[in-house]
C-alpha positions as a Markdown table, in Angstrom:
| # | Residue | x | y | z |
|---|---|---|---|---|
| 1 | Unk | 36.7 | -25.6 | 9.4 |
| 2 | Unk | 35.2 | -28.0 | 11.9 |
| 3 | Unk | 31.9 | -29.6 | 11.9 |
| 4 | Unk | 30.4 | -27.0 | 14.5 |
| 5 | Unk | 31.9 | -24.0 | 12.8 |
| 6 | Unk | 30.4 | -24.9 | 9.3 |
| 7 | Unk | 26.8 | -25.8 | 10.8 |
| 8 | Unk | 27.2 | -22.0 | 12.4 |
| 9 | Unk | 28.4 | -20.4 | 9.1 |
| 10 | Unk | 25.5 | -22.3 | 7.7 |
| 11 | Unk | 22.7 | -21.0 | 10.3 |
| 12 | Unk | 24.0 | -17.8 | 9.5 |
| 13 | Unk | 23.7 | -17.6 | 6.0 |
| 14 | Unk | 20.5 | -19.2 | 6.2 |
| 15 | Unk | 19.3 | -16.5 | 8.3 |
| 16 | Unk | 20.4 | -13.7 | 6.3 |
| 17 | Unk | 19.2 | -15.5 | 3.1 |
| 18 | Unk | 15.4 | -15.7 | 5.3 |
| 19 | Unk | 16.0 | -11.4 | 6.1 |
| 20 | Unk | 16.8 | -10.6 | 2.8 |
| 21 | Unk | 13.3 | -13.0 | 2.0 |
| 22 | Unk | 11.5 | -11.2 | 4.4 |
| 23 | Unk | 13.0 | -7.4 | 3.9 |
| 24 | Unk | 12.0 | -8.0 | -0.2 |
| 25 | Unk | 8.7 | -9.3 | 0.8 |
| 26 | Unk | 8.1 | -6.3 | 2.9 |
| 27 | Unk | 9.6 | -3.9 | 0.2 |
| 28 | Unk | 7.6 | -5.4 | -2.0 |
| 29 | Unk | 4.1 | -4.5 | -0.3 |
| 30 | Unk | 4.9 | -1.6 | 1.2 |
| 31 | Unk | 5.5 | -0.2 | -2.7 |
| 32 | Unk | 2.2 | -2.2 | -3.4 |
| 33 | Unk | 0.2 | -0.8 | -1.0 |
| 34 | Unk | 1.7 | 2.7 | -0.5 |
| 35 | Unk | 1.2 | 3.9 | -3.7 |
| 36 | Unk | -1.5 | 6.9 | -4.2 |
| 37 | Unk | -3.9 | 5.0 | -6.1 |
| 38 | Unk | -3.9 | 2.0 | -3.4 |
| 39 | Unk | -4.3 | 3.8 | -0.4 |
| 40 | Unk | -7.5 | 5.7 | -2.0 |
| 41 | Unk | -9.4 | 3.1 | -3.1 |
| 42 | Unk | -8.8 | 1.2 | 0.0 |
| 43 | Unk | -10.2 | 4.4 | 2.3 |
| 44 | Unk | -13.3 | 4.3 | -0.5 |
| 45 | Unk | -13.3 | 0.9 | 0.1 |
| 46 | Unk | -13.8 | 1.0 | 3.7 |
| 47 | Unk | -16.9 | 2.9 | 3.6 |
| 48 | Unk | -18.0 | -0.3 | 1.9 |
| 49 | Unk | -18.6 | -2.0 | -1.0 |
| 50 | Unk | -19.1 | -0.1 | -4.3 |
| 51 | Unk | -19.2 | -0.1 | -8.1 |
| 52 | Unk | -16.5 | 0.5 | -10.5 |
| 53 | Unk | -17.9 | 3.9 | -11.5 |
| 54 | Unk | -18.8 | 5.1 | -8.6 |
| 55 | Unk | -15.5 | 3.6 | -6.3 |
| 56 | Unk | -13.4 | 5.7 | -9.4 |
| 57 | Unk | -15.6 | 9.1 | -8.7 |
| 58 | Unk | -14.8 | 8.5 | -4.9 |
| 59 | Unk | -11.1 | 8.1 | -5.5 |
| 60 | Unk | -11.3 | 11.2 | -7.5 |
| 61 | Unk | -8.5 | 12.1 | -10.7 |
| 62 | Unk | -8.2 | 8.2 | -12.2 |
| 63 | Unk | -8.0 | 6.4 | -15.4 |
| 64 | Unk | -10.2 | 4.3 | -15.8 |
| 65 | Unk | -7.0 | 2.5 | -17.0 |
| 66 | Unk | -5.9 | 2.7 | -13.6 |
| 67 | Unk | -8.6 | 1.9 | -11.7 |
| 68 | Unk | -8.5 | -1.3 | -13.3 |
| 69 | Unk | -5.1 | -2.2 | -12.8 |
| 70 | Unk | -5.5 | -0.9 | -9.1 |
| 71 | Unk | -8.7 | -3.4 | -8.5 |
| 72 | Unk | -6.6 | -6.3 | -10.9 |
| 73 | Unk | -3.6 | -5.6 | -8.3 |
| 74 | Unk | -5.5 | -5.8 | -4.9 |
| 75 | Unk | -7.7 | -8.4 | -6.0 |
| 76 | Unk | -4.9 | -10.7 | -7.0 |
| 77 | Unk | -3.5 | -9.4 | -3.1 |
| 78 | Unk | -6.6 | -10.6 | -1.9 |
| 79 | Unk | -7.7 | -7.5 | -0.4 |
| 80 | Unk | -10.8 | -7.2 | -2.6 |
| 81 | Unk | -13.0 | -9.2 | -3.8 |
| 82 | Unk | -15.6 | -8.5 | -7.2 |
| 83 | Unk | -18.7 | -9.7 | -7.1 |
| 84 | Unk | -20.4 | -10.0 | -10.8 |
| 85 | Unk | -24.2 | -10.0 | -10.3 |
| 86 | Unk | -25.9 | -11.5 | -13.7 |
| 87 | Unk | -28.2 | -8.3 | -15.2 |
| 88 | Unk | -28.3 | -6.3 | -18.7 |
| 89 | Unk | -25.6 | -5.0 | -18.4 |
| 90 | Unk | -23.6 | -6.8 | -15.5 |
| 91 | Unk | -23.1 | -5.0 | -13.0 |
| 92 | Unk | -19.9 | -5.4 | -10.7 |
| 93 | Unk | -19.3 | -4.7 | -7.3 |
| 94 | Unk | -15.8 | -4.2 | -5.2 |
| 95 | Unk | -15.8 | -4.9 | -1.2 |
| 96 | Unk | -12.6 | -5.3 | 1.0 |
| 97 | Unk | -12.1 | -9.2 | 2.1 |
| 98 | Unk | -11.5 | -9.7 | 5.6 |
| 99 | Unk | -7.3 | -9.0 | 4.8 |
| 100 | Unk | -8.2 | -5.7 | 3.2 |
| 101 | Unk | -10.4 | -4.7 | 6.3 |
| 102 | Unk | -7.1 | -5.7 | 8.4 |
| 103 | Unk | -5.0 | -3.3 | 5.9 |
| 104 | Unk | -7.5 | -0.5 | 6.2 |
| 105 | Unk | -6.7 | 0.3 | 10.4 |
| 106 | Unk | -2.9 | 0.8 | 9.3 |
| 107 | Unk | -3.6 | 3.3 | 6.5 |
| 108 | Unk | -6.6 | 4.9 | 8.5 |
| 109 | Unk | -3.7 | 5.0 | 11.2 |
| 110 | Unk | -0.9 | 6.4 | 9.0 |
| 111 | Unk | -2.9 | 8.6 | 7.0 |
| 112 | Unk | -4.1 | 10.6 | 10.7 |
| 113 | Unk | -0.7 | 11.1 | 11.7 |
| 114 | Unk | 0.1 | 12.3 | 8.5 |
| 115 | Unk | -2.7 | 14.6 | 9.1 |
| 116 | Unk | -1.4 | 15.4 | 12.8 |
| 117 | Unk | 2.2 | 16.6 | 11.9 |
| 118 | Unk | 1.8 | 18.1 | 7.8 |
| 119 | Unk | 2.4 | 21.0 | 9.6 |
| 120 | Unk | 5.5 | 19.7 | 11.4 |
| 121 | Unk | 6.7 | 18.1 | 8.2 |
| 122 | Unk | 6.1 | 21.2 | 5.9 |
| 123 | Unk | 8.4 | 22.9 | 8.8 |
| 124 | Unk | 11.1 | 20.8 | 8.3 |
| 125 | Unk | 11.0 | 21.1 | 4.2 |
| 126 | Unk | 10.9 | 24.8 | 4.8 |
| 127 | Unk | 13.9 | 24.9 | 7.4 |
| 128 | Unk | 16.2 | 22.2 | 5.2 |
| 129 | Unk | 15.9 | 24.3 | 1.7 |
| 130 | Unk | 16.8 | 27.0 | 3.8 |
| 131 | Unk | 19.9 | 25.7 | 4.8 |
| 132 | Unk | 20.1 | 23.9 | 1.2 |
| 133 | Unk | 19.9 | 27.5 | -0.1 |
| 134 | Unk | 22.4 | 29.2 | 2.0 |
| 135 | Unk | 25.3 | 26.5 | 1.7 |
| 136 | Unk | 24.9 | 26.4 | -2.2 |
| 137 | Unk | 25.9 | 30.0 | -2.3 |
């Protein structure tokens, strides 16, 4: 293989190797931020900041388990931020950073036009297990 063919074999893999980089990165967040517990607190979130107990009451049916690890996880994200104001007993407060504010017009966005075509979607279900139902027989 000549010089110009190996440096264009080598662009090439470098660029797929950057795509697979950037499709696991993506992947990666997506399952981060898409999961039910995520998109919640980031909606209670955006109403403003909050404490623990009352952000979990907001978010409705959590652990308090899993409200932790959901905080742990987007604070490590840097999408929120916990503020520890020095009283008997502490009291700690959770507020979206300026990325989590970013993140919240996306989810605000995909949750409405979830909203706008449930009915569209449900539809669909409905009409596919139909036709599920009559080619199993």
């Amino acid at each position: 293989m000549g010089n110009t063919a190996m440096n264009e074999h080598r662009q090439i893999e470098e660029s797929r190797e950057e795509d697979d980089s950037v499709c696991s990165t993506i992947s990666e967040l997506f399952a981060r931020i898409g999961d039910k517990w995520t998109i919640q607190t980031i909606r209670a979130l955006g109403e403003g900041p909050m404490r623990f107990n009352a952000l979990r009451r907001t978010v409705g049916e959590i652990s308090q388990k899993m409200m932790s690890a959901t905080l742990r996880r987007l604070e490590r994200d840097g999408f929120v931020t916990r503020t520890v104001t020095p009283s008997t007993p502490p009291q700690v407060e959770y507020a979206l950073t300026e990325l989590g504010r970013d993140l919240l017009r996306p989810v605000c966005a995909l949750a409405g036009w979830t909203i706008e075509n449930a009915g569209r979607i449900e539809a669909a279900r409905q009409h596919y297990d139909r036709q599920a139902g009559n080619s199993a027989k």
